[in-house]
C-alpha positions in Angstrom: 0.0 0.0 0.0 1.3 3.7 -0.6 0.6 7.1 -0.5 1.3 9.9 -2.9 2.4 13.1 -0.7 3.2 16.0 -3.2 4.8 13.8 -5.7 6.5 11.6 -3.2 5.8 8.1 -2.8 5.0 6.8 0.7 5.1 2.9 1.8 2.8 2.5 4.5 2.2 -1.3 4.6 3.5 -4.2 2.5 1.1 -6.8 1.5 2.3 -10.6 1.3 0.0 -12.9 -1.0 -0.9 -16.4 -0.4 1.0 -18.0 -3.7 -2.3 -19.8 -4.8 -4.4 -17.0 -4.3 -5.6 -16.9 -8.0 -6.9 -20.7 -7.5 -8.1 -19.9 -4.0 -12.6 -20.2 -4.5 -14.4 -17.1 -4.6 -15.1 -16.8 -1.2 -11.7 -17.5 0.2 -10.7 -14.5 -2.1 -13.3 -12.5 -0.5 -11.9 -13.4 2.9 -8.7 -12.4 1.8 -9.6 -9.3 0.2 -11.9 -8.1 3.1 -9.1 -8.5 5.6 -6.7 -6.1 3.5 -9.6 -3.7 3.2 -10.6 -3.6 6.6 -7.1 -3.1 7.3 -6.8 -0.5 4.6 -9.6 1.3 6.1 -8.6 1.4 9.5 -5.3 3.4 8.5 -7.8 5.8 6.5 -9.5 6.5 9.3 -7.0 6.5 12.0 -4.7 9.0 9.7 -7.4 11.3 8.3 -9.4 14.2 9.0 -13.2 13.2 9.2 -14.5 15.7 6.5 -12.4 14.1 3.9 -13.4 11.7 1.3 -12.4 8.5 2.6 -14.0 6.6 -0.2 -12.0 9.1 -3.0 -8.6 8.5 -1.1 -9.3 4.6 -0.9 -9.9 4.6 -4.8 -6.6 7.0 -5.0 -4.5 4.3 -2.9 -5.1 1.3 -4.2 -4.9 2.3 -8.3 -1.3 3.8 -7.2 -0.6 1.0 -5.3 -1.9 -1.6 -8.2 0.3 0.9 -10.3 3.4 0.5 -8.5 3.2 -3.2 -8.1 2.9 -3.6 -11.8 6.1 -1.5 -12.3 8.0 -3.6 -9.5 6.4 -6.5 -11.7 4.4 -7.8 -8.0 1.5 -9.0 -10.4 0.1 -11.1 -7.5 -0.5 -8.2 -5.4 -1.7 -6.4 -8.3 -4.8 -8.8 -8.8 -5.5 -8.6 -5.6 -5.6 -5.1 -5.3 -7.2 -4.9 -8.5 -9.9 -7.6 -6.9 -10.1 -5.2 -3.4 -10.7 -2.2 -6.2 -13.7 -3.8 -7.8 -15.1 -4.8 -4.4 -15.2 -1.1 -2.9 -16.6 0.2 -6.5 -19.2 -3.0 -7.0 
């Protein structure tokens, strides 16, 4: 997970990925990705000011964060990130 801080990239957690994750069932996915969310959101919410758009940020987070893994070739993490993105926009 990262932040973007006026053009600065922030690591604020690192995400490990069971190695059969993409032929985990559905629902073990879901369990997965829940867990990362919940834990996503509990930083958003512990490190932000209420009146800001916690929903906006989450979106901002995790495309950079599926962005970077992608350049660092972490493909794994990618998917699920990519898999925790359509979640919070389903």
């Amino acid at each position: 997970m990262i932040f973007i801080v006026k053009k600065k990239i922030v690591k604020i957690g690192h995400l490990d990925v069971p190695v059969d994750y993409f032929t985990l069932p559905v629902d073990e996915k879901e369990v997965i990705c829940n867990s990362i969310l919940e834990s996503m959101l509990y930083l958003l919410e512990k490190h932000t000011d209420p009146e800001i758009n916690r929903f906006n940020i989450l979106n901002k987070i995790i495309d950079a964060s599926i962005i970077m893994n992608e350049h660092e070739e972490n493909y794994e993490v990618a998917g699920v990130l990519f898999d925790i993105k359509k979640m919070v926009n389903d």
